[in-house]
C-alpha positions as CSV (number, residue, x, y, z in Angstrom):
1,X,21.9,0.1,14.4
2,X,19.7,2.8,13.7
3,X,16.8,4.8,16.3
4,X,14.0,3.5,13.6
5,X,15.4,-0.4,14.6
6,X,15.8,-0.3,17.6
7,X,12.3,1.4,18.5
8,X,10.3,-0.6,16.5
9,X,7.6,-2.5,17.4
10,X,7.3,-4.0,13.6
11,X,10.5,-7.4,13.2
12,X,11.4,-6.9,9.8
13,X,11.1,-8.6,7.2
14,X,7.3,-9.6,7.1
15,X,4.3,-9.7,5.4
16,X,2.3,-6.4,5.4
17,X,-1.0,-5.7,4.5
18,X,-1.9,-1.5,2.7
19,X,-5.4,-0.8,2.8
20,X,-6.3,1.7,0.2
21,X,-9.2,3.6,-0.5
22,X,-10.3,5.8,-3.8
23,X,-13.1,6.7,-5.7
24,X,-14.5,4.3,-8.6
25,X,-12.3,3.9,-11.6
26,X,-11.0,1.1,-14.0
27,X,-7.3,2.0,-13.3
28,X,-7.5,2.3,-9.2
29,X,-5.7,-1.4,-8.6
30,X,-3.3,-0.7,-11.5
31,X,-2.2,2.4,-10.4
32,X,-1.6,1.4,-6.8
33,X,0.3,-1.4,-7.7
34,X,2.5,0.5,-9.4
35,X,3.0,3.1,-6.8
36,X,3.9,0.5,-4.1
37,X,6.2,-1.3,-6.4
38,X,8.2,2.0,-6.7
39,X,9.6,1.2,-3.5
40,X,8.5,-2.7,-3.3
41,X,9.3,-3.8,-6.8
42,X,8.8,-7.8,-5.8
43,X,5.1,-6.8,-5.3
44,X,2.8,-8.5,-8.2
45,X,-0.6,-8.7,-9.4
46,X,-1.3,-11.4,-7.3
47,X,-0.9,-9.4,-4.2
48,X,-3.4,-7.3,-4.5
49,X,-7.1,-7.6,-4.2
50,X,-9.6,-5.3,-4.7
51,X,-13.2,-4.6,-3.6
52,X,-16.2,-2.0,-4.4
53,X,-18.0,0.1,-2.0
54,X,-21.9,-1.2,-1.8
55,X,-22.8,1.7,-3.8
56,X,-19.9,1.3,-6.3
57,X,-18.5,4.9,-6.0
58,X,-15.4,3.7,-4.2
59,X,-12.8,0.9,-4.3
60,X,-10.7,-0.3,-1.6
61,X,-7.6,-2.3,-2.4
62,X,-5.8,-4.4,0.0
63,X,-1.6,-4.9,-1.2
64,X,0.0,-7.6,0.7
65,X,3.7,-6.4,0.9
66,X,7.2,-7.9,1.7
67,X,8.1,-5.2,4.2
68,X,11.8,-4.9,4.8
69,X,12.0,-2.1,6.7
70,X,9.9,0.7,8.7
71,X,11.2,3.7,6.5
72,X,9.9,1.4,3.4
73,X,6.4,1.6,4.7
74,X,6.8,5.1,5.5
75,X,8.0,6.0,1.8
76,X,5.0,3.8,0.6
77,X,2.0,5.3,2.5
78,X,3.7,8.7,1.8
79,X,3.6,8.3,-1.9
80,X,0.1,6.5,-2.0
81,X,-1.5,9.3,0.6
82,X,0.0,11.9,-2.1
83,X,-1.5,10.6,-5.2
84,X,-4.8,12.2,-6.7
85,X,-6.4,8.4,-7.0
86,X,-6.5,7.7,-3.1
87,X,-8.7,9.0,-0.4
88,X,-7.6,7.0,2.6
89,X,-4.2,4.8,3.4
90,X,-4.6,2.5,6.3
C-alpha cells in the first residue's frame, strides 16, 4: 500500500465536490468539464452546475466528481489551477 493511502484522511472512492472560479464567459462550464474529465472521464454534464457572481463578471462552477484516489484530485486541481480560464480552485 502506498504513503498517499495510508495517510489519508479522504476513503476512496467517493463523491467529491471542485469549486471553480473564472471570469465571465460562455464557454467557462464547458471548458472545465472537459479538463476534469481528462482525468475523470465518467464525469458528465449533469454534474456540474454553474452560477454567476452578483455582478456577472465571474462564474463559479461546482463539478461533483467520482474520486478514486487522492493523486486523481491532485492531477485535477493541478490542471484546472493551470488553465488561463480559472481564477480560484477550491
Amino acid at each position: 500500500m502506498s504513503d498517499n493511502l495510508k495517510t489519508s484522511i479522504i476513503e476512496f472512492p467517493l463523491d467529491f465536490p471542485i469549486k471553480v472560479m473564472g471570469a465571465q464567459h460562455p464557454e467557462f462550464a464547458a471548458t472545465v468539464l472537459e479538463v476534469v474529465q481528462q482525468h475523470a472521464p465518467a464525469t458528465a454534464a449533469a454534474d456540474i452546475n454553474t452560477r454567476p457572481s452578483s455582478k456577472g463578471n465571474y462564474i463559479s462552477a461546482t463539478v461533483v466528481i467520482r474520486a478514486q484516489s487522492q493523486e486523481q484530485l491532485d492531477n485535477i486541481y493541478r490542471a484546472l489551477s493551470s488553465h488561463p480560464m480559472v481564477k480560484v480552485v477550491l
